[in-house]
N, CA, C and O atoms as a GROMACS GRO file, in nm:
protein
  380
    1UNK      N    1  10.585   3.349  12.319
    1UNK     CA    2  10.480   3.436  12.271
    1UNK      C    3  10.402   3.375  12.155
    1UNK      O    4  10.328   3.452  12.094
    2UNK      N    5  10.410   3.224  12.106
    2UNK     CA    6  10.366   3.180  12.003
    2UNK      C    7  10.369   3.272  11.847
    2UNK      O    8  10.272   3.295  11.775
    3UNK      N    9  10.493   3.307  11.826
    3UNK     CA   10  10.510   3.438  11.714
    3UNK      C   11  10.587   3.344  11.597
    3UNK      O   12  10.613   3.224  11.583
    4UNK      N   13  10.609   3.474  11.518
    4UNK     CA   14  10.715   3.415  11.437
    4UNK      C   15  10.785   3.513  11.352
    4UNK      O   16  10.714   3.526  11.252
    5UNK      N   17  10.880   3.581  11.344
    5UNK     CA   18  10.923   3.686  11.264
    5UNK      C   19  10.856   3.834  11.366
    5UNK      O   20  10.792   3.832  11.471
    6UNK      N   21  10.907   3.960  11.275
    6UNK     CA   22  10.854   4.059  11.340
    6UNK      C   23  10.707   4.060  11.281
    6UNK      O   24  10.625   4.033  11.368
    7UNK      N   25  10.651   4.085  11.156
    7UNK     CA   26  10.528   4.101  11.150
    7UNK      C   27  10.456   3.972  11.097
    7UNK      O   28  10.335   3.990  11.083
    8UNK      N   29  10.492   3.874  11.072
    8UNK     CA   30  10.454   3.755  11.077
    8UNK      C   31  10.552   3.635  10.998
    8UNK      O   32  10.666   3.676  11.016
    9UNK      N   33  10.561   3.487  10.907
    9UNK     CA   34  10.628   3.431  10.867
    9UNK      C   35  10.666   3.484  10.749
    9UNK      O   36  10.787   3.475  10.726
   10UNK      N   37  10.601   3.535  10.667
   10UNK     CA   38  10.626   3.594  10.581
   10UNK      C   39  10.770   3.732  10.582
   10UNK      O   40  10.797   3.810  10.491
   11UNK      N   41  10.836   3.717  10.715
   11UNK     CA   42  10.926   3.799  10.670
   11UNK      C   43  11.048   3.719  10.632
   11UNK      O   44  11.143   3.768  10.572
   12UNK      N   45  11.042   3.595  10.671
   12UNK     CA   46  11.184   3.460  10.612
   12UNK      C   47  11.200   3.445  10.490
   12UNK      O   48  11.296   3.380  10.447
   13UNK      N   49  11.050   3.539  10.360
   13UNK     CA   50  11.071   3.456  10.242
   13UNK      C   51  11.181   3.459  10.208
   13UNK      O   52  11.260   3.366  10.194
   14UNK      N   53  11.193   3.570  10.192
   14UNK     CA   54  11.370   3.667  10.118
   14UNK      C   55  11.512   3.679  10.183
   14UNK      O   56  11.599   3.766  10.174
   15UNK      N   57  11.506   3.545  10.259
   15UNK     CA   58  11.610   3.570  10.369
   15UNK      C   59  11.681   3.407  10.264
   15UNK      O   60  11.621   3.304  10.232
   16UNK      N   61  11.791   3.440  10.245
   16UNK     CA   62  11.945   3.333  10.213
   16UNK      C   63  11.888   3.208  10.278
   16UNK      O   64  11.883   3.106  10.210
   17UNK      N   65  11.844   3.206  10.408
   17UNK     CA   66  11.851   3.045  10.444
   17UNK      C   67  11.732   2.986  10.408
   17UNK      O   68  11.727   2.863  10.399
   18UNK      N   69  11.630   3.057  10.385
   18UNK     CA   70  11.493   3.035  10.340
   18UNK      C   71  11.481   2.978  10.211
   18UNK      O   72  11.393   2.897  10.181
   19UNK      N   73  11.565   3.018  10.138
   19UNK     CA   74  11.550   3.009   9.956
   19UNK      C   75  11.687   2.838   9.987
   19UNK      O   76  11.661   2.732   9.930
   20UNK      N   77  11.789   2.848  10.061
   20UNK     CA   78  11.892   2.745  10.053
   20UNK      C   79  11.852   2.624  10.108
   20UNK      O   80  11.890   2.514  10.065
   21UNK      N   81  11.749   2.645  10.233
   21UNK     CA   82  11.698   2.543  10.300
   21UNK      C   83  11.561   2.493  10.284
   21UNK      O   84  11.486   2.451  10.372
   22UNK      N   85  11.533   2.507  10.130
   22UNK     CA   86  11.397   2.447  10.086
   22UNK      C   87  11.313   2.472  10.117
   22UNK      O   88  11.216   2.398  10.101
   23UNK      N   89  11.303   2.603  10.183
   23UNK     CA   90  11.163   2.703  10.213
   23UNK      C   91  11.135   2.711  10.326
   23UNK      O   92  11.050   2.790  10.368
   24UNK      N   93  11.221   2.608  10.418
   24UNK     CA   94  11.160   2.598  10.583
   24UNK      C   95  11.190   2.723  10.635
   24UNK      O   96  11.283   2.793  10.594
   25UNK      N   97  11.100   2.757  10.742
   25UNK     CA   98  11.100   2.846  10.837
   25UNK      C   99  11.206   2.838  10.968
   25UNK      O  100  11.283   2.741  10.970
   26UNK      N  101  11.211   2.899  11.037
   26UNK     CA  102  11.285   2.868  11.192
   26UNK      C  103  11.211   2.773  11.297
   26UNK      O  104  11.091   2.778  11.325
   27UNK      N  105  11.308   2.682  11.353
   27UNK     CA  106  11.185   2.609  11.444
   27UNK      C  107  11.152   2.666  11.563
   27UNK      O  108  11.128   2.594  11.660
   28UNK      N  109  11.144   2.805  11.573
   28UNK     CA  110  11.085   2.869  11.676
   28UNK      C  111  10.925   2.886  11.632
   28UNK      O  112  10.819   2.877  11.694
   29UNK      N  113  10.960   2.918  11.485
   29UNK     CA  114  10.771   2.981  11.419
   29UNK      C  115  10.708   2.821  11.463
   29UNK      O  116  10.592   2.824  11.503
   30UNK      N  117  10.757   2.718  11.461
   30UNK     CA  118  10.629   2.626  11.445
   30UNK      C  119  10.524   2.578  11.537
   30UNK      O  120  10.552   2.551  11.654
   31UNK      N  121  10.447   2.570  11.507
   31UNK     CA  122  10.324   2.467  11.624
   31UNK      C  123  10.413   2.339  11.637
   31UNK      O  124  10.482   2.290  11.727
   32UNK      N  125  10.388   2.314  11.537
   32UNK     CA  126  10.443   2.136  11.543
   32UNK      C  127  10.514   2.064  11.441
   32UNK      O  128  10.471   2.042  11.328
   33UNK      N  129  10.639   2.024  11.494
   33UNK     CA  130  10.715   2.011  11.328
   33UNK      C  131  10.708   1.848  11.281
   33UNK      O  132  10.688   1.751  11.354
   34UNK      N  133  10.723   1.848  11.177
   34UNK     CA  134  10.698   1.703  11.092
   34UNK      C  135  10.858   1.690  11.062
   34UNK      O  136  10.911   1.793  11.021
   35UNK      N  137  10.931   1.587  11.075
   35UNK     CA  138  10.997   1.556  11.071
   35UNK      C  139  11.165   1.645  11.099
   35UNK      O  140  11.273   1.617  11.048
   36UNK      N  141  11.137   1.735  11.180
   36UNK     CA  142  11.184   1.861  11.190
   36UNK      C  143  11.188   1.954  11.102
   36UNK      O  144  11.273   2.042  11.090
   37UNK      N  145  11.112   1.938  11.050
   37UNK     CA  146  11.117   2.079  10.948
   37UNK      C  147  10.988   2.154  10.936
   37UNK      O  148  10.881   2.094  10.927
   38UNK      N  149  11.002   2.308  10.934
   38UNK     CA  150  10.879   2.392  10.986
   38UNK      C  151  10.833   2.457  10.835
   38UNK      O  152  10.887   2.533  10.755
   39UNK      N  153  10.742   2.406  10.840
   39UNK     CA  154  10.675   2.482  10.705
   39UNK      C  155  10.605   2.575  10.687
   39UNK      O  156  10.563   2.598  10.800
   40UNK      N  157  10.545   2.676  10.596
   40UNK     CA  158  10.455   2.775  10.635
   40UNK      C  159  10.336   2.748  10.697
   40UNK      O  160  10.285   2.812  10.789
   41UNK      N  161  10.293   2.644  10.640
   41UNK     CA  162  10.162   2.619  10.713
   41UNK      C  163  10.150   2.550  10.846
   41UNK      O  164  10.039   2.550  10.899
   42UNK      N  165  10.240   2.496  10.900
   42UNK     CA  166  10.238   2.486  11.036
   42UNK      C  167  10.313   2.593  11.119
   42UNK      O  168  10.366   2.569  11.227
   43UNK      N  169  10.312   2.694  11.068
   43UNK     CA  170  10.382   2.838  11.145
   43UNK      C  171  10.285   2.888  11.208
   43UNK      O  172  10.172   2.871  11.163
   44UNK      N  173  10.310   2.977  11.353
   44UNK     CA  174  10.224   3.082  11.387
   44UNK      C  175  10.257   3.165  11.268
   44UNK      O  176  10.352   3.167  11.190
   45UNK      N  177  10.114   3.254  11.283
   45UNK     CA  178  10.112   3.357  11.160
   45UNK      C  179  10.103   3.489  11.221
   45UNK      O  180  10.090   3.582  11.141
   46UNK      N  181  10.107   3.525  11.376
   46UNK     CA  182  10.142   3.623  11.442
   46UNK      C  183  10.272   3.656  11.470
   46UNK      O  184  10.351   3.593  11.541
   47UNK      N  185  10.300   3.826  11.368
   47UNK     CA  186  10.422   3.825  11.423
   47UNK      C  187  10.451   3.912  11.528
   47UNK      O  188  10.391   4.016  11.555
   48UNK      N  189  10.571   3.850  11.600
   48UNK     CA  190  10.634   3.892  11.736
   48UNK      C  191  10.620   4.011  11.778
   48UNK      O  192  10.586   4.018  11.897
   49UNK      N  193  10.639   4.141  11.704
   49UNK     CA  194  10.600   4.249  11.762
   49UNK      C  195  10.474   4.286  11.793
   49UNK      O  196  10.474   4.361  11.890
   50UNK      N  197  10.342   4.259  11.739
   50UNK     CA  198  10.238   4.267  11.767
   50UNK      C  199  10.209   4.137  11.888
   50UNK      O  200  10.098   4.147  11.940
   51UNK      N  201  10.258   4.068  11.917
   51UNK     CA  202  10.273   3.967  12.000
   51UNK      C  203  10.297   4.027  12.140
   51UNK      O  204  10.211   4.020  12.228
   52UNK      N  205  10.408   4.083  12.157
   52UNK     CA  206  10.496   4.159  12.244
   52UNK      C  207  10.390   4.282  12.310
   52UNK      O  208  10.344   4.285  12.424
   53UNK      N  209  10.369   4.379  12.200
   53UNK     CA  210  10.289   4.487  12.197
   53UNK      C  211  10.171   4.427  12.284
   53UNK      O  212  10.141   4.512  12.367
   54UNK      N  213  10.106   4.333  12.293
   54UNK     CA  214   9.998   4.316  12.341
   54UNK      C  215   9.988   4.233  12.469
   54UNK      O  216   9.906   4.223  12.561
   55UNK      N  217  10.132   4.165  12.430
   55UNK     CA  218  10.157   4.141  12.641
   55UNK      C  219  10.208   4.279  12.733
   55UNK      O  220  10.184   4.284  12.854
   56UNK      N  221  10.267   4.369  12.677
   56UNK     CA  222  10.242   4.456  12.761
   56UNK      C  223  10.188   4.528  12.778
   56UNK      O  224  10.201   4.587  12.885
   57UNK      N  225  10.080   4.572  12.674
   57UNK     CA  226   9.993   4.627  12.685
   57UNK      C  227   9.846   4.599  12.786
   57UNK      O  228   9.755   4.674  12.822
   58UNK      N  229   9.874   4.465  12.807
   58UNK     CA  230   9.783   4.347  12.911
   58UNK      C  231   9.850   4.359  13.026
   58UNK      O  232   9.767   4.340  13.115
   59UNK      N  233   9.962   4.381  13.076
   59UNK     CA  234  10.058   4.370  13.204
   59UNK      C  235  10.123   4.510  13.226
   59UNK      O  236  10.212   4.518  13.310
   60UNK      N  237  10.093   4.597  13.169
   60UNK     CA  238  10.169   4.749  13.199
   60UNK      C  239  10.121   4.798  13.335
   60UNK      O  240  10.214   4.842  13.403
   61UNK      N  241   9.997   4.802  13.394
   61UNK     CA  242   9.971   4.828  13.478
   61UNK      C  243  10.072   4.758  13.628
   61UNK      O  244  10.110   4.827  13.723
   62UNK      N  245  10.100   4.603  13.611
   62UNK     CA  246  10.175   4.566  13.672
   62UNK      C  247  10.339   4.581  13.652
   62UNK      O  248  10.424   4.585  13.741
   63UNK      N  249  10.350   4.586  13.567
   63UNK     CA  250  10.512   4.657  13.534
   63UNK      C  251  10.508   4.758  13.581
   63UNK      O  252  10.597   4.765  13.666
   64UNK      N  253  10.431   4.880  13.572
   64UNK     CA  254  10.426   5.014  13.613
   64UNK      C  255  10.457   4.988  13.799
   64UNK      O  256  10.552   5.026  13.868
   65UNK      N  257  10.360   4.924  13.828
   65UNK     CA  258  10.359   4.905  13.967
   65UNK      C  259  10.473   4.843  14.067
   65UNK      O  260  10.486   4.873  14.186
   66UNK      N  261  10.546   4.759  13.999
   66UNK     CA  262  10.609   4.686  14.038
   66UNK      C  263  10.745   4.776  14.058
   66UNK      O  264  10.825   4.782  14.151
   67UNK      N  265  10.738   4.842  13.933
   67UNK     CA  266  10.847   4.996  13.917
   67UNK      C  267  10.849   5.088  14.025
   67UNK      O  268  10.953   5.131  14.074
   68UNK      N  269  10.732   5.118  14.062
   68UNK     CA  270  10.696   5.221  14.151
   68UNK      C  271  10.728   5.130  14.276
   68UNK      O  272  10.803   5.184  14.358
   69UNK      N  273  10.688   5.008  14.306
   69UNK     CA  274  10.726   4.953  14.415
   69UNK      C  275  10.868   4.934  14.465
   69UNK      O  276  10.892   4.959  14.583
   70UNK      N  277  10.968   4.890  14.379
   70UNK     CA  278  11.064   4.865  14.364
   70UNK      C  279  11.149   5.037  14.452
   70UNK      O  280  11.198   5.053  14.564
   71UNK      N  281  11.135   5.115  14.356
   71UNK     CA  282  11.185   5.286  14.364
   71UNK      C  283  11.150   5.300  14.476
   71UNK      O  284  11.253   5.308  14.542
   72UNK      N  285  11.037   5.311  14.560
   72UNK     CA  286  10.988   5.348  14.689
   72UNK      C  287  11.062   5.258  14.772
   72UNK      O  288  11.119   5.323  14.861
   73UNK      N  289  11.091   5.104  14.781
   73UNK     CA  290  11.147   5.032  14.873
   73UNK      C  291  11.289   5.097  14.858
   73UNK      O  292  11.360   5.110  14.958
   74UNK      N  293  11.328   5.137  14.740
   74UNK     CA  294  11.474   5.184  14.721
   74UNK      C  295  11.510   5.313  14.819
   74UNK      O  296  11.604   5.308  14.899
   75UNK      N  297  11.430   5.421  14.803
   75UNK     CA  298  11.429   5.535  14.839
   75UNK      C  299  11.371   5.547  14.980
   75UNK      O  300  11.353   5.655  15.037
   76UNK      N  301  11.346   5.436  15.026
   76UNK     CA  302  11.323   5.445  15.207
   76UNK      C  303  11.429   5.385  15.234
   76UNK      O  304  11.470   5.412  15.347
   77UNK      N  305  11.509   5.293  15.160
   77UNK     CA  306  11.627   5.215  15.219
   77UNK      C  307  11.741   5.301  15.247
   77UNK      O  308  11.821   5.288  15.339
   78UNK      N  309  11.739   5.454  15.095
   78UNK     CA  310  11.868   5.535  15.134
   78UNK      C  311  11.814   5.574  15.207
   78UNK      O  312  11.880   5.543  15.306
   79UNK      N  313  11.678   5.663  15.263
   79UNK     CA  314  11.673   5.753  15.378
   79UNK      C  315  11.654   5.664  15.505
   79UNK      O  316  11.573   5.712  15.584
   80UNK      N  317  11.704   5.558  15.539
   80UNK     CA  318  11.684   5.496  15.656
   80UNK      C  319  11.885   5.506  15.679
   80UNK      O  320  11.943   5.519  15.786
   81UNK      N  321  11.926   5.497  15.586
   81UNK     CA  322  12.070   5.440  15.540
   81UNK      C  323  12.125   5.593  15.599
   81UNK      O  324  12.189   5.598  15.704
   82UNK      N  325  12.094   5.712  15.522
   82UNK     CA  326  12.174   5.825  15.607
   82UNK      C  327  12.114   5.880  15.754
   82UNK      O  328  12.164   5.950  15.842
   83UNK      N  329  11.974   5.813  15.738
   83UNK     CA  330  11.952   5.878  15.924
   83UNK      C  331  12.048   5.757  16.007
   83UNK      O  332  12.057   5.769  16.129
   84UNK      N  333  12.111   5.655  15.946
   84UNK     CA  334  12.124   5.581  16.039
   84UNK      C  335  12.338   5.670  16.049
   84UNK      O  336  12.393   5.740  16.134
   85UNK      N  337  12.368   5.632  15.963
   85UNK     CA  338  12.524   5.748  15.889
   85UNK      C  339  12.524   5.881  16.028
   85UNK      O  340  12.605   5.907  16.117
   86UNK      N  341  12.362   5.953  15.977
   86UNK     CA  342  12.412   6.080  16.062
   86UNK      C  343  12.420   6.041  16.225
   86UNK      O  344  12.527   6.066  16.280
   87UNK      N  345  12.324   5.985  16.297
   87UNK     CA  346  12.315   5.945  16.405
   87UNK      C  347  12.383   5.862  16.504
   87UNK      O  348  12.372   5.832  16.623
   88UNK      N  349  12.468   5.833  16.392
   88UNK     CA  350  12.543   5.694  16.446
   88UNK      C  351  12.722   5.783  16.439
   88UNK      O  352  12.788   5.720  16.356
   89UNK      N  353  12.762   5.838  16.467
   89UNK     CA  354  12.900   5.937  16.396
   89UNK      C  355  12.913   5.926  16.531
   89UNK      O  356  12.822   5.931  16.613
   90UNK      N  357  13.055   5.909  16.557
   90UNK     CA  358  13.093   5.939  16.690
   90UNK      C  359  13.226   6.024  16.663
   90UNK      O  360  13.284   6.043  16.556
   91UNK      N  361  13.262   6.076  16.812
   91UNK     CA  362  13.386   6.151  16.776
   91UNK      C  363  13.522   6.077  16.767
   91UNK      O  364  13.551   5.986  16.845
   92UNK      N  365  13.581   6.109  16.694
   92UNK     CA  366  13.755   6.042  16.689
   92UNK      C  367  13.827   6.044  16.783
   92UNK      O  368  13.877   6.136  16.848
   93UNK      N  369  13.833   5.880  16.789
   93UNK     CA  370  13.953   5.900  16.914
   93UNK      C  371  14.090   5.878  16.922
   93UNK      O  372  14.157   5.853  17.022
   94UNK      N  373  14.141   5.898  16.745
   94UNK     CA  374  14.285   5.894  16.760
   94UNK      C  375  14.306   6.112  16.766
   94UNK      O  376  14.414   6.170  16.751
   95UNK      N  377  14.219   6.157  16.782
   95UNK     CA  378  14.267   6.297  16.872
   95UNK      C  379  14.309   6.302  16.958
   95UNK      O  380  14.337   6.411  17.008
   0.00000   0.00000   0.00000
């Protein structure tokens, strides 16, 4: 999702590994790291939840659909499944 944090890099300042590890970020936030290490300024500055929020907000229509598709293939499979149960019953022949 090209993100970094929930509302952007700025949520690592105050985090233990941030202050221990010389300010770097996670190497997920970066564009492109210099010598492996991710700095603020080579971070995306979008964070992940607004990231997220807006791929599905772009693809809901197909999630929705795909849902509805899914449920309908489901729900003809049980009613094919007990007409086949009732129709198919024969009588016992250890009587």
């Amino acid at each position: 999702f090209e993100c970094c944090g929930i509302d952007g890099s700025s949520d690592f300042f105050n985090t233990i590994n941030y202050k221990m590890l010389d300010r770097n970020l996670p190497l997920s936030c970066c564009t492109h790291l210099l010598n492996g290490v991710c700095l603020e300024i080579d971070s995306y500055q979008v964070g992940c939840f607004q990231a997220i929020n807006k791929y599905i907000n772009a693809y809901s229509r197909y999630i929705v659909g795909v849902g509805i598709g899914v449920a309908l293939y489901e729900l003809t499979a049980l009613i094919l499944a007990v007409y086949v149960c009732r129709y198919s019953i024969k009588e016992d022949e250890f009587d």
